[in-house]
BAKOLMAR-101126 format. One record per residue (C-alpha): residue number from 1; residue in three letters; z, x, y. Coordinates in steps of 0.2 Angstrom, whole numbers, plus 5000, padded with zeros to 4 digits. Example, Ala and Ser with C-alpha at 12.3 -4.5 7.8 and 13.67 -1.06 7.14 Angstrom:
BEGIN
+-----+-----+------+------+------+
|   k |   r |   c3 |   c1 |   c2 |
+-----+-----+------+------+------+
|   1 | ALA | 5039 | 5062 | 4978 |
|   2 | SER | 5036 | 5068 | 4995 |
+-----+-----+------+------+------+
***
This chain:
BEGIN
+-----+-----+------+------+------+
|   k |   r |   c3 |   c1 |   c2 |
+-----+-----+------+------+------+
|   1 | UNK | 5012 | 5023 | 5020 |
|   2 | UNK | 5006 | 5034 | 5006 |
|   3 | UNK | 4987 | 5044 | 5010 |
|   4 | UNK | 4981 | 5030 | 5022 |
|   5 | UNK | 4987 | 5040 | 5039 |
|   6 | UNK | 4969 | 5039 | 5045 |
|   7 | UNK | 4970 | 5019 | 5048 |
|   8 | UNK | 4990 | 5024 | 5054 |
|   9 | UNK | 4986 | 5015 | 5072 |
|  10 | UNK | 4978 | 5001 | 5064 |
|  11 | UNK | 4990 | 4996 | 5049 |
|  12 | UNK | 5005 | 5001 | 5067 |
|  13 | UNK | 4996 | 4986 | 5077 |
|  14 | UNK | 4992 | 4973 | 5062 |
|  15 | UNK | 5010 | 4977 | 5056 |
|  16 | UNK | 5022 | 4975 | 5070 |
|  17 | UNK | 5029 | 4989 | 5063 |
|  18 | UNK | 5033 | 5008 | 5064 |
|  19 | UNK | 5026 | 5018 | 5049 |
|  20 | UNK | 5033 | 5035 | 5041 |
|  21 | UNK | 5022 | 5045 | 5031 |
|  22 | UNK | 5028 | 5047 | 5014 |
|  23 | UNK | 5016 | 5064 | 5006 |
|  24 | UNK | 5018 | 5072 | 4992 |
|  25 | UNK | 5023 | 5059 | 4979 |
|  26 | UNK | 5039 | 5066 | 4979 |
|  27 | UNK | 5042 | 5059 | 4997 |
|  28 | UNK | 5038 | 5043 | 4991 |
|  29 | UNK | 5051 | 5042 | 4978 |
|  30 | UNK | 5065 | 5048 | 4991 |
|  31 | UNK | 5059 | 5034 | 4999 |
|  32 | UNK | 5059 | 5020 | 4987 |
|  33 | UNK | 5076 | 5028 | 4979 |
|  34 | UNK | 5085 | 5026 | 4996 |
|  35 | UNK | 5077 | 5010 | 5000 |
|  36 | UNK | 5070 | 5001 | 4985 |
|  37 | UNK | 5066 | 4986 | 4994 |
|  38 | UNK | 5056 | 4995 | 5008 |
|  39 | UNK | 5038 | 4994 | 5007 |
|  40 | UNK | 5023 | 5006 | 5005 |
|  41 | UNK | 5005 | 5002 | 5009 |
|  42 | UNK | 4993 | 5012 | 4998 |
|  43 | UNK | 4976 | 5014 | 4992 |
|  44 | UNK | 4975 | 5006 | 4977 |
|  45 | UNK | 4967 | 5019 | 4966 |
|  46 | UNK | 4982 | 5030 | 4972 |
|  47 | UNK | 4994 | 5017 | 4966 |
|  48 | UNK | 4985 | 5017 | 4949 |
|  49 | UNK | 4987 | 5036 | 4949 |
|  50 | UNK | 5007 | 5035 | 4952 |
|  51 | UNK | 5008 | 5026 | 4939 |
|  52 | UNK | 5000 | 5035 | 4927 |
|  53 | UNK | 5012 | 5050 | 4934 |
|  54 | UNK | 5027 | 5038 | 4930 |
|  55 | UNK | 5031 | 5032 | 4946 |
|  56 | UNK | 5037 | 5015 | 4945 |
|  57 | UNK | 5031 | 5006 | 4958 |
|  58 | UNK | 5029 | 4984 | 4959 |
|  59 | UNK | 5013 | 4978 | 4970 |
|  60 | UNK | 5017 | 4964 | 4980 |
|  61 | UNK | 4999 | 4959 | 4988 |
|  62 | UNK | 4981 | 4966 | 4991 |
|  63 | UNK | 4965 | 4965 | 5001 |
|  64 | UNK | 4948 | 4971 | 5000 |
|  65 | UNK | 4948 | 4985 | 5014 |
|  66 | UNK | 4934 | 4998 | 5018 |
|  67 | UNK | 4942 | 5014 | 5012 |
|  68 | UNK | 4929 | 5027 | 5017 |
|  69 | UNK | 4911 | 5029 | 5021 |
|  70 | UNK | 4897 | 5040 | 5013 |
|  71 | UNK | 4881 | 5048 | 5018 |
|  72 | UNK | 4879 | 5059 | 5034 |
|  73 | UNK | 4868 | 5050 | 5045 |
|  74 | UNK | 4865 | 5032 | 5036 |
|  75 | UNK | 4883 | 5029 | 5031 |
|  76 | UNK | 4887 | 5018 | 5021 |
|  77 | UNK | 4904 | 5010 | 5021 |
|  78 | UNK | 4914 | 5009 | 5001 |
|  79 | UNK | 4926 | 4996 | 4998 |
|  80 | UNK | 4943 | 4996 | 4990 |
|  81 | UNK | 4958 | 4989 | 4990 |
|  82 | UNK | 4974 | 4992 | 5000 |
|  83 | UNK | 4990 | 4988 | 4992 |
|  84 | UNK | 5007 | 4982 | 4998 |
|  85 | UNK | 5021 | 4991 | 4986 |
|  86 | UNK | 5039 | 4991 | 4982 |
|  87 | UNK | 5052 | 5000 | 4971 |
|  88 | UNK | 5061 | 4983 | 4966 |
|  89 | UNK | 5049 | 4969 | 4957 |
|  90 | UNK | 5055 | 4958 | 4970 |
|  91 | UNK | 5039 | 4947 | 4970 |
|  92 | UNK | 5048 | 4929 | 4965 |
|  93 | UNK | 5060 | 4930 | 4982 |
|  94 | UNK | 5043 | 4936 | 4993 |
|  95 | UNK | 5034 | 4919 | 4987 |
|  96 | UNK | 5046 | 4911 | 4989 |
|  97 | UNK | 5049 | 4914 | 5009 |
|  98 | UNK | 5029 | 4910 | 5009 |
|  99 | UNK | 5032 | 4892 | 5009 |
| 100 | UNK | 5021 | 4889 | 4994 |
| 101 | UNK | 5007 | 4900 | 5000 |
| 102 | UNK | 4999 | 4909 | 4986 |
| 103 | UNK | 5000 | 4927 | 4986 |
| 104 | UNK | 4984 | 4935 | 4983 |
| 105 | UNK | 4984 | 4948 | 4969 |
| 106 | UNK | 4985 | 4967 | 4969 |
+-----+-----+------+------+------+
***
């Protein structure tokens, strides 16, 4: 998981899944150099910024998530979007273990 260790008991329980913390961006890439087909979860606007930096990364899927809050006493809760990333573009083999089912877009 890349910047998202705040929801890290959430993302644990919904996964099924232990999760390593993989900051700086130089951790990630160890990462996705040792294991290309492992997965990162991510903000999306973090994934736009890494690949502006030219870190290659292939997103798999996305969904709408609440990714912070504003205000002090009235907050207000701001969307985006949490994305599922790989270092191989392996999209074709993961729909096709969906069994037809269309995976939604990063």
């Amino acid at each position: 998981m890349y910047h998202v260790d705040k929801w890290r008991a959430s993302l644990r329980y919904y996964t099924g899944h232990s999760l390593v913390r993989l900051e700086p961006a130089t951790e990630l890439r160890d990462f996705l150099g040792r294991s290309p087909q492992g997965f990162v979860i991510m903000l999306r606007s973090d994934f736009v910024n890494l690949q502006q930096s030219d870190v290659h990364l292939h997103p798999i899927i996305g969904r709408p998530a609440i990714v912070g809050q504003t205000g002090k006493y009235l907050r207000r809760q701001r969307w985006g979007r949490l994305i599922v990333v790989t270092g191989e573009d392996n999209r074709q083999a993961l729909a096709d273990d969906k069994d037809g089912e269309q995976l939604e877009p990063y």
